[in-house]
FIKELO-527341 format. One line per 3 residues: number of its first residue (from 1); their letters; for each residue x, y, z negated of N, C-alpha, C. Coordinates in nm, 2 decimals. Layout:
N
NUM = a = X:Y:Z:X:Y:Z:X:Y:Z | ... .
This chain:
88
1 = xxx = 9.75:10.52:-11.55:9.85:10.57:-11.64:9.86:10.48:-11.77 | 10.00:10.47:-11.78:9.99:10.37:-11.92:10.02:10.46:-12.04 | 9.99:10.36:-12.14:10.05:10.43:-12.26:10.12:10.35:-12.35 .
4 = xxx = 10.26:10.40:-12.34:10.36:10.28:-12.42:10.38:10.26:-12.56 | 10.32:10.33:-12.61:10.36:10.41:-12.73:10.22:10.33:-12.82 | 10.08:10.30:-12.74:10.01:10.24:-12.74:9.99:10.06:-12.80 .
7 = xxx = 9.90:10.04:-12.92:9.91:9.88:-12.91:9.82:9.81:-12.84 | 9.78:9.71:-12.77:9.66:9.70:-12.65:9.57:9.66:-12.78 | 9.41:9.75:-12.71:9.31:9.67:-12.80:9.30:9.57:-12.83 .
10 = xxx = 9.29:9.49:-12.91:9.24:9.34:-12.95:9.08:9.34:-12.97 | 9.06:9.22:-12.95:8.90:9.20:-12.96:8.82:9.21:-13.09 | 8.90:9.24:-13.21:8.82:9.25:-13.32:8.81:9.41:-13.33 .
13 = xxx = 8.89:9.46:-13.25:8.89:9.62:-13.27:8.80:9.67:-13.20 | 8.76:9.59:-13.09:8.58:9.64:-12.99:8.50:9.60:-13.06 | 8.46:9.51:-13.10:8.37:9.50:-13.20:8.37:9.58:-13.33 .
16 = xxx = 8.46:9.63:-13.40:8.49:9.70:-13.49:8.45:9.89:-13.48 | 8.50:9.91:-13.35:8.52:10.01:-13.28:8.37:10.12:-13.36 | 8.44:10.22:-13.42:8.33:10.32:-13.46:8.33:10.45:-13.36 .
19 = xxx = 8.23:10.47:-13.33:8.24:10.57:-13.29:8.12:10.70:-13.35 | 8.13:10.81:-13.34:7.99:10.90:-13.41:7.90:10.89:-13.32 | 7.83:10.88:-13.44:7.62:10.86:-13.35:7.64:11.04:-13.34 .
22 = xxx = 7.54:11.08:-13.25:7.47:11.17:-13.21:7.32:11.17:-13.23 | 7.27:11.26:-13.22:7.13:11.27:-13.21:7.05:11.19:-13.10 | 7.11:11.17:-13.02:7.08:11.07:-12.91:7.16:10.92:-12.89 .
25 = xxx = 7.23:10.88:-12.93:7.31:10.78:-12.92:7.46:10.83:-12.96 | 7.57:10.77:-12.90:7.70:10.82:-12.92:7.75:10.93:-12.87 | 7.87:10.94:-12.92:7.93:11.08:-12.85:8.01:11.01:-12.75 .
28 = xxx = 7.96:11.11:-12.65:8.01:11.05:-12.52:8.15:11.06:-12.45 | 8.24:11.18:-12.54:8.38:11.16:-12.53:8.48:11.07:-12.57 | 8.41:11.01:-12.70:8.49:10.95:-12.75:8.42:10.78:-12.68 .
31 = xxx = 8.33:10.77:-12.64:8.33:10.63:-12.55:8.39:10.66:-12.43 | 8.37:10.74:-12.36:8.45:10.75:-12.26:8.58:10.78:-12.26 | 8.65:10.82:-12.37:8.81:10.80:-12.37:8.82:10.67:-12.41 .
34 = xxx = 8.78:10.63:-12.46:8.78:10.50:-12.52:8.78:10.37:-12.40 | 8.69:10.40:-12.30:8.67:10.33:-12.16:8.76:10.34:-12.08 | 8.85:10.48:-12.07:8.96:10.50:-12.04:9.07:10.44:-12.03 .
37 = xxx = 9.09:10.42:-12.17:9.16:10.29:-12.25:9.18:10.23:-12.18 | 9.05:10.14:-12.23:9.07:10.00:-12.17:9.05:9.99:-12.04 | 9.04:10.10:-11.91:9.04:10.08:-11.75:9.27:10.06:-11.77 .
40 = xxx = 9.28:10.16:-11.83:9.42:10.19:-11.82:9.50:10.02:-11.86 | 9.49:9.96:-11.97:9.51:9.84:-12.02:9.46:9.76:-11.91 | 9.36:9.72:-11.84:9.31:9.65:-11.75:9.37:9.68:-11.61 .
43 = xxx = 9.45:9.79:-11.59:9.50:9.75:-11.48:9.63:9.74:-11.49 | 9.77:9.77:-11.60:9.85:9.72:-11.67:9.88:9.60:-11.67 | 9.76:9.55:-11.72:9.77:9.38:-11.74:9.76:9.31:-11.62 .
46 = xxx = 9.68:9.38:-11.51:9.67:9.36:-11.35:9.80:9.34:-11.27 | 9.90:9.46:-11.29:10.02:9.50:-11.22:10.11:9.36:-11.27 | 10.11:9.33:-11.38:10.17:9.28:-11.49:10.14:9.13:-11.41 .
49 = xxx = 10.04:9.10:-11.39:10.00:8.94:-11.33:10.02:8.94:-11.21 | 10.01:9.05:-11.11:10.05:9.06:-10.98:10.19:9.06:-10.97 | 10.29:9.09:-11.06:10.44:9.08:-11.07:10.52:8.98:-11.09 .
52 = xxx = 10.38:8.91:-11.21:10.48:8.75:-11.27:10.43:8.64:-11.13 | 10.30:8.64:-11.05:10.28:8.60:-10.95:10.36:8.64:-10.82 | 10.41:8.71:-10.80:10.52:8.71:-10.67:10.61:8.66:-10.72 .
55 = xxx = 10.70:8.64:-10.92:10.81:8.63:-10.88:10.79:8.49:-10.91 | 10.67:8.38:-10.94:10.69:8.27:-10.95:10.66:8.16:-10.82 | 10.56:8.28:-10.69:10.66:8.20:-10.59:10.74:8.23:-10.52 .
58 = xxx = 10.83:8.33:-10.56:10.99:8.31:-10.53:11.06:8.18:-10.58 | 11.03:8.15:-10.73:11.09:8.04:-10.74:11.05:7.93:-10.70 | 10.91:7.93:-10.68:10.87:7.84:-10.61:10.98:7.76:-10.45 .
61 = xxx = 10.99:7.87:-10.38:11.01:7.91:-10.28:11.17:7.87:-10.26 | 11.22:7.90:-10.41:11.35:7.87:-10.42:11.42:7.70:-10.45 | 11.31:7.66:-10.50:11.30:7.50:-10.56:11.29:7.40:-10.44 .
64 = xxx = 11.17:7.46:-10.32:11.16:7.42:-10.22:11.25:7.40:-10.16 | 11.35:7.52:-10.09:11.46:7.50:-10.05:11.57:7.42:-10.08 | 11.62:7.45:-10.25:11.70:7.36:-10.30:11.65:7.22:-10.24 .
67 = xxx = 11.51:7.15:-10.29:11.52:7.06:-10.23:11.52:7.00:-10.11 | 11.47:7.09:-10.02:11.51:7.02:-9.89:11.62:7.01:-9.87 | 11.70:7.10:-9.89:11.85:7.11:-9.85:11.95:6.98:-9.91 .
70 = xxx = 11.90:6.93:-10.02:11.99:6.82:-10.09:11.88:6.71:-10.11 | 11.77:6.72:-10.04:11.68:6.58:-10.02:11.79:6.43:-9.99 | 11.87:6.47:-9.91:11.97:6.35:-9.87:12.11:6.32:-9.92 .
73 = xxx = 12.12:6.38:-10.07:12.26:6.41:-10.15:12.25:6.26:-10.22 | 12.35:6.20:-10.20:12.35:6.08:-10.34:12.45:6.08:-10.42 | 12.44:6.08:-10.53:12.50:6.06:-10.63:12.59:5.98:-10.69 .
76 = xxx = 12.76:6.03:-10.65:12.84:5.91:-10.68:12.89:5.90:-10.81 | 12.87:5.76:-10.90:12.94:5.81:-11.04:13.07:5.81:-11.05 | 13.10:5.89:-11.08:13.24:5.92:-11.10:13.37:5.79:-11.20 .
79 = xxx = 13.27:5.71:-11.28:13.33:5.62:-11.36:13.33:5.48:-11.23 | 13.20:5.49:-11.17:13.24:5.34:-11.12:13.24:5.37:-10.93 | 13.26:5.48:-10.89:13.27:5.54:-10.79:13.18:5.45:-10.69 .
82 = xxx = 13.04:5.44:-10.73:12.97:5.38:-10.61:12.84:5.47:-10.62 | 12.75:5.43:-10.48:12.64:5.57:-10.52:12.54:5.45:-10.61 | 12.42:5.59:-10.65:12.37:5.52:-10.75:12.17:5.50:-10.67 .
85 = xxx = 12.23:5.48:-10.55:12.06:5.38:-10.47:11.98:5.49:-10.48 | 11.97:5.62:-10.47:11.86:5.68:-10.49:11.90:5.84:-10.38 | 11.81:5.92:-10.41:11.84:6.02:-10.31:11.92:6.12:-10.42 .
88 = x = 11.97:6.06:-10.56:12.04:6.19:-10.63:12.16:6.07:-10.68 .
């Protein structure tokens, strides 16, 4: 579950991070919401790199094609109408 409304922790803020001592160590609600957190952010940022990765080999995918398809295009200039010796 995300939360939008949310700014993602930064690293000065875990180290910063107070929580109340107990008689035994911390209170255990508030680290464990707090763990919550950051599972929720950690898999956000997960979805998030699994998304920009499919859609960069689409374009990948897309570049390939282009080039194969006009691998053998040459380029005539239009000023001196002759081609210009190359595959563009």
């Amino acid at each position: 579950m995300s939360h939008p409304a949310r700014q993602p922790v930064q690293p000065v803020q875990v180290r910063a991070a107070t929580f109340r001592s107990r008689w035994r160590g911390l209170d255990p609600e508030q680290v464990y919401a707090y763990l919550r957190r950051l599972a929720d952010e950690l898999e956000d940022l997960r979805r998030a790199e699994s998304a920009a990765r499919a859609e960069a080999e689409l374009i990948r995918q897309g570049l390939r094609h282009c080039q194969s398809r006009h691998a053998r295009c040459w380029f005539v200039d239009p000023v001196r109408r002759t081609p210009n010796r190359g595959p563009w």
